[in-house]
C-alpha positions in Angstrom: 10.3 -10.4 4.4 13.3 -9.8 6.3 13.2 -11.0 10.0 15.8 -9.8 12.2 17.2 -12.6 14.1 17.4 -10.6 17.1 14.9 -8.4 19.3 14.4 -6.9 22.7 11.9 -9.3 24.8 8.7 -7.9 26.1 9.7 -8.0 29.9 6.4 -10.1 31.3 8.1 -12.8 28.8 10.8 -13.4 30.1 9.6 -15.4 33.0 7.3 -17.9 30.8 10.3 -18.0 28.8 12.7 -19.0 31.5 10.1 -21.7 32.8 9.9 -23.7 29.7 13.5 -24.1 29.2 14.2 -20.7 27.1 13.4 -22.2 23.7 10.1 -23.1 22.5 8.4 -23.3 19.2 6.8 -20.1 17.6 3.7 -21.8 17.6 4.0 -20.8 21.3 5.2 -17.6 20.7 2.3 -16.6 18.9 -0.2 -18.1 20.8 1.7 -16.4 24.3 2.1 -13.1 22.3 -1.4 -12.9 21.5 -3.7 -14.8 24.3 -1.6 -15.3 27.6 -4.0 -14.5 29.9 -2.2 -11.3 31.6 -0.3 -10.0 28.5 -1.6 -11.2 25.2 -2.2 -8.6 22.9 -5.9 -9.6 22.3 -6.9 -11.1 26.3 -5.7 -7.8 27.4 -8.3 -5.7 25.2 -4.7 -3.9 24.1 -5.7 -4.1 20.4 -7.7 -1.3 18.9 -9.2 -1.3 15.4 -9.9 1.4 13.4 -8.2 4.4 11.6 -6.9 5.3 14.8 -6.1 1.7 15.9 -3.6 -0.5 15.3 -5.2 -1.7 11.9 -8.3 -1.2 9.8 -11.0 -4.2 9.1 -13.7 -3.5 7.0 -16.5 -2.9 9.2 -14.1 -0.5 11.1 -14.8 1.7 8.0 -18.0 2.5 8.4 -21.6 0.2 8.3 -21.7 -0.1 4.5 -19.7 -3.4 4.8 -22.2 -4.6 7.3 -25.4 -3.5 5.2 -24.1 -5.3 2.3 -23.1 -8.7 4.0 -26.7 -8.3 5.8 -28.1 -8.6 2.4 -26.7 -12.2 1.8 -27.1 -13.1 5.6 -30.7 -12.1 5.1 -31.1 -14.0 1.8 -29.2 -17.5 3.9 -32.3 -16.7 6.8 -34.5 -16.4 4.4 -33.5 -19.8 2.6 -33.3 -21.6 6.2 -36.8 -20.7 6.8 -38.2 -21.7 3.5 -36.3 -25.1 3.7 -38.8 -25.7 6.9 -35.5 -25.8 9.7 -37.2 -27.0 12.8 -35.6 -24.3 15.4 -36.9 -21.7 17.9 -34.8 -19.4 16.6 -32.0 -18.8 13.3 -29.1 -17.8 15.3 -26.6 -15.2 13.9 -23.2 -16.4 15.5 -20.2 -14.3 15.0 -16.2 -15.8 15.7 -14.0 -13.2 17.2 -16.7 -10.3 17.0 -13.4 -7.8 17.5 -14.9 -4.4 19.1 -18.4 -5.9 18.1 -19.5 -3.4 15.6 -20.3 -6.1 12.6 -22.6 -7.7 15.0 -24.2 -4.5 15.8 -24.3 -3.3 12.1 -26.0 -6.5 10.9 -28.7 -6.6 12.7 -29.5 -2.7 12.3 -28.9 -3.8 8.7 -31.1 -6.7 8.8 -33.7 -4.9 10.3 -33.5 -2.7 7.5 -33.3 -5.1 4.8 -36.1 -7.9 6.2 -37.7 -6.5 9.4 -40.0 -9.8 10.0 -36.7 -11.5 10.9 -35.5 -10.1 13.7 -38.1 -11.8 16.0 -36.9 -15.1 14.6 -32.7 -13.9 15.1 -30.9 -14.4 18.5 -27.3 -13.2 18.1 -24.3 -15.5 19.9 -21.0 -13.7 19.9 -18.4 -16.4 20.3 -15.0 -14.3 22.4 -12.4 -16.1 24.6 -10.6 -13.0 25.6 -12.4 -11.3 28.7 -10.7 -8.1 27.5 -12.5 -7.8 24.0 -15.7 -8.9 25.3 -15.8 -5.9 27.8 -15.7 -3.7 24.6 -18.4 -5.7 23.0 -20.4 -5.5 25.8 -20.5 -1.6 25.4 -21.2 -1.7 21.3 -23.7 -4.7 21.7 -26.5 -3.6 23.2 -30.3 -2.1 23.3 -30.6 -4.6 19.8 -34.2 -3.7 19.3 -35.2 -6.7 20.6 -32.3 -9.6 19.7 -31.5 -11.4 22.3 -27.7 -11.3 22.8 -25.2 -14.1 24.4 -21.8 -15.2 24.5 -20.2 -18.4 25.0 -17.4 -20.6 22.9 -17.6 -23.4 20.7 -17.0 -25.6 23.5 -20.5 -24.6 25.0 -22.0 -24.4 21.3 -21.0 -27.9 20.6 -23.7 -28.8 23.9 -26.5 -27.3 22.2 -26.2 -26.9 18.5 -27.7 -24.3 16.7 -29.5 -23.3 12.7 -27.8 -20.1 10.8 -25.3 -18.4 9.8 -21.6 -18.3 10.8 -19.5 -15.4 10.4 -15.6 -15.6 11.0 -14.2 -12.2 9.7 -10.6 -12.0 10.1 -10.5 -14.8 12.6 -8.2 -17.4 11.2 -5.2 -15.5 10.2 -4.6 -14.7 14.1 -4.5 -18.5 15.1 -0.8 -19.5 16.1 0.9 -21.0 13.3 3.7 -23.5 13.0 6.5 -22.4 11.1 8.6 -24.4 9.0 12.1 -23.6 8.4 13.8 -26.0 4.9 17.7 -25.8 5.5 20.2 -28.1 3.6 17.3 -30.3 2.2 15.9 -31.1 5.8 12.7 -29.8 7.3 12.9 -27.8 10.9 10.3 -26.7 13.3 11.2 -22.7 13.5 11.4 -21.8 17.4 12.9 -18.9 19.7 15.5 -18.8 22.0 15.6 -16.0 24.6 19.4 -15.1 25.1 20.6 -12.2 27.5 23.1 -10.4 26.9 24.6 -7.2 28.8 21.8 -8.0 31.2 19.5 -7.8 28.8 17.4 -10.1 27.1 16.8 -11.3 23.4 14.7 -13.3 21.7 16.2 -15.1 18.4 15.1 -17.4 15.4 16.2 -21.4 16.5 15.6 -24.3 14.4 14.4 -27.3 16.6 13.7 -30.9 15.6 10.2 -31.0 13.5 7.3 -33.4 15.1 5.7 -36.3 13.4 2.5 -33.9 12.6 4.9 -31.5 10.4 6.2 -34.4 8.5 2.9 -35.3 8.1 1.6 -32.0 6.7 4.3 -32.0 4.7 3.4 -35.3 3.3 -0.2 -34.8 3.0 0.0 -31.3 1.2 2.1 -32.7 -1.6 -1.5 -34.9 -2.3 -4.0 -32.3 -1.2 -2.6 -29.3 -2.7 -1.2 -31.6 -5.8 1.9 -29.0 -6.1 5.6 -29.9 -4.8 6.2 -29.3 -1.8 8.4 -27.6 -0.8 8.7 -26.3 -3.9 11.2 -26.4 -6.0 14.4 -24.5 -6.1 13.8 -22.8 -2.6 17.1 -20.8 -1.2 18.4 -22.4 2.1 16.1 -20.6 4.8 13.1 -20.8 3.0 10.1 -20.3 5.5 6.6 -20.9 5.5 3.6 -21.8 7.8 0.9 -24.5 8.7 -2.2 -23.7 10.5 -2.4 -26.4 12.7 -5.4 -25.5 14.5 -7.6 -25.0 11.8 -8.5 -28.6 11.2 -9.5 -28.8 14.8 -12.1 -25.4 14.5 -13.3 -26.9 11.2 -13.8 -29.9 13.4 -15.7 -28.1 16.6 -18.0 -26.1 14.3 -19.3 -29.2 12.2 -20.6 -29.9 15.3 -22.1 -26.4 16.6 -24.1 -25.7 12.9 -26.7 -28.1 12.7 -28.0 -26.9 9.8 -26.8 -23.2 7.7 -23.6 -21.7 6.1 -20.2 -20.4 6.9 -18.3 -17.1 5.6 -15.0 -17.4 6.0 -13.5 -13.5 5.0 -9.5 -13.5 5.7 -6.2 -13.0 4.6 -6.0 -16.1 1.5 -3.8 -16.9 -1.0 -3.7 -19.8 -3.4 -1.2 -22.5 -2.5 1.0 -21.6 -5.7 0.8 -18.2 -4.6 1.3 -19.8 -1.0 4.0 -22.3 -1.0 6.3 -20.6 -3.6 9.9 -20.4 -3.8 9.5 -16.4 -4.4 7.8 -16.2 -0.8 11.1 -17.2 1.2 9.7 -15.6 4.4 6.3 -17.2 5.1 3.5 -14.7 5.0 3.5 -13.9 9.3 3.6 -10.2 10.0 3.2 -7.8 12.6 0.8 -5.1 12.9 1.1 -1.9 15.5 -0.5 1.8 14.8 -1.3 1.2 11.2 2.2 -0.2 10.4 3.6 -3.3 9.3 6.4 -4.7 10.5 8.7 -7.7 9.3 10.2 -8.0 13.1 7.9 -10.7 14.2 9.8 -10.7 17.9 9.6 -8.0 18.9 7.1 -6.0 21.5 5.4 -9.4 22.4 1.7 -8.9 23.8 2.0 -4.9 22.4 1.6 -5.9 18.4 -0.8 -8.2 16.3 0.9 -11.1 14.7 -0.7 -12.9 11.4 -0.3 -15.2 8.6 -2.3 -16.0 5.6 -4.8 -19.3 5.1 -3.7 -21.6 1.9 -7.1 -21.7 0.3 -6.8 -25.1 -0.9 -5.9 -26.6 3.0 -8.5 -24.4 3.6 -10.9 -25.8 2.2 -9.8 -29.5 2.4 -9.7 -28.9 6.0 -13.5 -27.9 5.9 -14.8 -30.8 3.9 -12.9 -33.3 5.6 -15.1 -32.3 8.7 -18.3 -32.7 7.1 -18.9 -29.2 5.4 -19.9 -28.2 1.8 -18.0 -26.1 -0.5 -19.6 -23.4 -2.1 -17.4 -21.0 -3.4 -14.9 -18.7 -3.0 -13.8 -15.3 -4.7 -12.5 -11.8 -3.4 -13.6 -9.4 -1.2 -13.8 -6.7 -4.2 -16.1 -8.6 -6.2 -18.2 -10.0 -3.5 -19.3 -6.6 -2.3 -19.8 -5.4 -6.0 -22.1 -8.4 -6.4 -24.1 -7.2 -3.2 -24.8 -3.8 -4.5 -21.6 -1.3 -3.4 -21.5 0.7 -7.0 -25.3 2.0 -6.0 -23.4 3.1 -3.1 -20.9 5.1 -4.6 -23.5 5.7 -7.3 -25.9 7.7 -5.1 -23.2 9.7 -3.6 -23.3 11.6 -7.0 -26.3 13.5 -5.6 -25.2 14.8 -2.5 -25.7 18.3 -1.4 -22.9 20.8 -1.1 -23.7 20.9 2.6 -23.2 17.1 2.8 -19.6 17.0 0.6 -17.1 16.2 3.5 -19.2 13.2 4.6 -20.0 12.2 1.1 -16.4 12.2 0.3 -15.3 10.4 3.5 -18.0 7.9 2.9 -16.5 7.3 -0.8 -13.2 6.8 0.6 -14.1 3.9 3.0 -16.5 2.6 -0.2 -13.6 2.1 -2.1 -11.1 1.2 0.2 -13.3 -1.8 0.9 -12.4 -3.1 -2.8 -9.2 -2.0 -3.5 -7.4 -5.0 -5.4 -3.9 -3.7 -3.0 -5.5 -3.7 0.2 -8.9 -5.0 2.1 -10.5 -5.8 -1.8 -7.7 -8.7 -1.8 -9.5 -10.3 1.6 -11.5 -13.7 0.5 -14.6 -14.8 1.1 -15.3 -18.2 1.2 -18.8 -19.9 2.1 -19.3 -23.3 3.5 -22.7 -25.1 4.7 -24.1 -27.7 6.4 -27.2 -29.8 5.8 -27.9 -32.7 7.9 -30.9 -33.0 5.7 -29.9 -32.7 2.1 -32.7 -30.7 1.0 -31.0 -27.1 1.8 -30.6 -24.8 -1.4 -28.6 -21.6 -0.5 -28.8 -18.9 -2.4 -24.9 -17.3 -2.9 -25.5 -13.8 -4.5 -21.4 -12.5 -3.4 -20.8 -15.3 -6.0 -22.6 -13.6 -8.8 -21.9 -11.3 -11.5 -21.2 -7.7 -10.2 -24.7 -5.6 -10.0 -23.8 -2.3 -12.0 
């Protein structure tokens, strides 16, 4: 990825900017670009998803994705229930429910799928941006009979809950700290807003690391058991640690009392991850459907990611107390819940029905193409505070044909 060191800064960022000295890390970038109150790109309710957003998720495809993650959510209630968990209710929380149509899908789904438990379901949709929750608000609603809240983890953490957790595409948007290896020495990458001809710039700096990078750095070498960085790595080379994720792995041990975790996001493999091929880092930029390598440019009007490691991943997770219990790709997860009896039936559709059949076939196999959302990971964690919990993991299994 090619970054150019220069870019046109978003106006409303120049005064932030200017008040913390003109130079801070791109950890701050990110998290400004993304959640300052007044111009983030998510607090805002700017971002749109869908095929006429600025980016596609799965559910944004249609509710297929939804009715085949109900059927494992469904099995994990089911599981919770026959282990005896002493709750009111099995809550169905979702992290960063986006425009809050997986929330609404599953439990349309799961009302399908096992109608007896919707009376036992309340559904907690966990949103810190005031914009996006307005647009849940409108999709979320009339849930024949699910009672509906939304708070944060903070609030969670109070009053601990039994279920199942859901973070799709959650992670990858946390502000990241990247790393910048020049001349055999580790830097903490930053930007520096410059003006020039009365105008103003943002550019690429590299600023002193803190002790918690040279700490990562040290740790990962153990944790991940590869070199890092890796070896012969061009002067420049770039990557990124997710700094925060520790911390949610952290909050949420102690908001699930008892149930699982699915983790679905952008993952790659810490060979994959921290390789000297990947000189850039994996942060990108998404706006109308389109990529973009420019990472500085249009603050607060673009989406800005990077990819999990899977192995820090998950070493982050069991260091707070949760279980591993697998991991594999989006493609063969949802092939393992049942999607070829999807595109299976679509074989007998009427002539009358073609154009929806076909669109519907589309989205099917968008969902598990290997170049695209099939490449997303799911990975499942639990908690038991009683050691007798046996969950049943059917995305794990062998594809149903």
């Amino acid at each position: 990825m090619m970054t150019d060191p220069t870019a046109r800064c978003s106006e409303w960022l120049i005064g932030p900017m200017m008040a913390r000295g003109g130079v801070i890390s791109f950890y701050e970038f990110m998290d400004l670009a993304l959640n300052d109150p007044d111009n983030g790109f998510y607090s805002t309710g700017r971002l749109k998803i869908g095929k006429d957003g600025d980016f596609c998720t799965s559910p944004s495809l249609s509710n297929d994705f939804a009715y085949l993650l109900a059927i494992q959510v469904a099995e994990w209630f089911l599981d919770l229930e026959k282990a005896g968990s002493a709750c009111e209710l099995f809550s169905l929380v979702e992290i960063g429910p986006g425009e809050g149509s997986l929330a609404r899908d599953l439990i349309d789904a799961i009302y399908e799928i096992e109608p007896a438990l919707i009376s036992k379901i309340e559904l907690i949709l966990v949103e810190k941006n005031i914009g996006m929750r307005k647009r849940q608000e409108n999709v979320v609603n009339n849930f024949k009979g699910v009672n509906c809240r939304w708070t944060d983890l903070d609030e969670l953490m109070l009053k601990p809950v039994t279920g199942v957790v859901i973070a799709n595409e959650v992670l990858d948007a946390f502000p990241v700290e990247r790393l910048v290896f020049r001349d055999e020495k580790v830097f903490r990458q930053g930007v520096s807003l410059k003006k020039r001809n009365d105008e103003h710039f943002l550019e690429l700096v590299d600023l002193k690391p803190t002790s918690a990078i040279k700490q990562f750095i040290k740790d990962s070498m153990s944790i991940l058991n590869i070199e890092f960085p890796p070896k012969d790595i061009g002067n420049g080379w770039v990557t990124e640690w997710h700094c925060d994720v520790p911390t949610w792995f952290s909050k949420l041990s102690k908001v699930l009392i008892n149930g699982s975790l699915l983790l679905v996001d952008y993952a790659l493999e810490s060979k994959r991850y921290y390789n000297s091929m990947r000189k850039d880092g994996t942060v990108i930029a998404y706006s109308n459907q389109e990529a973009n390598a420019n990472i500085l440019k249009d603050a607060g009007f673009c989406d800005l990611t990077a990819h999990l490691c899977i192995e820090s991943t998950i070493n982050y997770a069991q260091t707070n107390g949760w279980k591993f219990m697998g991991e594999t790709r989006q493609g063969q997860a949802l092939l393992a819940l049942g999607l070829s009896k999807f595109i299976y039936s679509l074989q007998n559709t009427t002539s009358e029905d073609l154009s929806a059949a076909l669109n519907r076939r589309e989205s099917l196999l968008r969902l598990v193409d290997p170049m695209g959302l099939g490449e997303f990971r799911w990975l499942a964690f639990q908690r038991d505070n009683r050691n007798n919990l046996n969950l049943r993991n059917r995305f794990l299994e062998e594809p149903i044909s």
